[in-house]
SEPAMAR-598804 format. One record per residue (C-alpha): residue number from 1; x, y, z. Coordinates in Angstrom, 1 decimal, always signed. Example, Ala and Ser with C-alpha at 12.3 -4.5 7.8 and 13.67 -1.06 7.14 Angstrom:
REM SEPAMAR-598804
   nr      xx      yy      zz
    1   +12.3    -4.5    +7.8
    2   +13.7    -1.1    +7.1
REM end
This chain:
REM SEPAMAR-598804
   nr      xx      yy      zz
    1  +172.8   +33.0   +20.1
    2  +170.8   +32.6   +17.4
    3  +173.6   +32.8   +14.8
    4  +174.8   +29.7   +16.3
    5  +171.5   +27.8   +15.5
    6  +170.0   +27.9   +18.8
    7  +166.2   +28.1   +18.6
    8  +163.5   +30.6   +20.3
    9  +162.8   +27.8   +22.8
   10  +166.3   +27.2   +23.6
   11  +167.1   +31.0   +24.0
   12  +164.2   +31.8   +26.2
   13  +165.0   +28.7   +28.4
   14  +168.7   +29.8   +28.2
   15  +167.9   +33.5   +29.6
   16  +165.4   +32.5   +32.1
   17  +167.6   +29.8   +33.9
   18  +170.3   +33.2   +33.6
   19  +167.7   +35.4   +35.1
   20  +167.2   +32.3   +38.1
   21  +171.0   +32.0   +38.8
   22  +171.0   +35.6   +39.7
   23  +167.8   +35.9   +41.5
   24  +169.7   +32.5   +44.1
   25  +171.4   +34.2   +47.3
   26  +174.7   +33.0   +47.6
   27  +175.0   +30.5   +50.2
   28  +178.1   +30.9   +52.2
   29  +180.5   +27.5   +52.2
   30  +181.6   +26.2   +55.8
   31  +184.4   +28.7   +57.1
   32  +187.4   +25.9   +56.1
   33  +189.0   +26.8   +59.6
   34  +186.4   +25.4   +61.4
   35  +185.9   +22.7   +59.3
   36  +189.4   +21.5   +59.1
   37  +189.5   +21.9   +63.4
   38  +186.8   +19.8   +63.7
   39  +188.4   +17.1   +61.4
   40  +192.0   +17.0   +63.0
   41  +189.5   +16.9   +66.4
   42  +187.8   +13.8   +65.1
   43  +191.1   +11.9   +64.1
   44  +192.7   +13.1   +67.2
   45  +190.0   +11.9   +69.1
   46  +189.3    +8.3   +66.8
   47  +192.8    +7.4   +66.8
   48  +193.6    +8.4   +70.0
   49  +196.7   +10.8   +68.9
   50  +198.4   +13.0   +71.4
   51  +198.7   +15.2   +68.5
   52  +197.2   +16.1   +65.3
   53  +198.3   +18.8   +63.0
   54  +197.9   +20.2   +59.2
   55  +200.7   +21.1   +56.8
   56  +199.5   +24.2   +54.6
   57  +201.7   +25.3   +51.4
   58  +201.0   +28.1   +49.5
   59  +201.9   +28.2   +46.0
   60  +202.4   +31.4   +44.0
   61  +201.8   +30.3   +40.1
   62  +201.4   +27.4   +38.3
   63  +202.0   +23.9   +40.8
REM end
């Protein structure tokens, strides 16, 4: 780092915010099934459908 120009300062505060990132427990997201459940629920419910439903496509690649 420092052949790049970076200062002590700049390194230390570099390496300790490092040092914080991996000292952080990972927070699990919200399990996407139940979140996209309750959401077709909500616009079912809202809209008053007698259906609501979700397309998913899987791409292998480059879309």
């Amino acid at each position: 780092m420092r052949r790049k120009g970076w200062s002590d300062a700049k390194i230390a505060r570099a390496m300790g915010d490092k040092r914080k990132s991996y000292a952080k427990p990972d927070r699990p997201g919200p399990d996407s099934l139940e979140l996209w459940h309750a959401v077709l629920h909500d616009l079912r419910s809202e809209l008053n459908l007698p259906y609501a439903g979700l397309l998913v496509r899987v791409y292998r690649g480059d879309v």
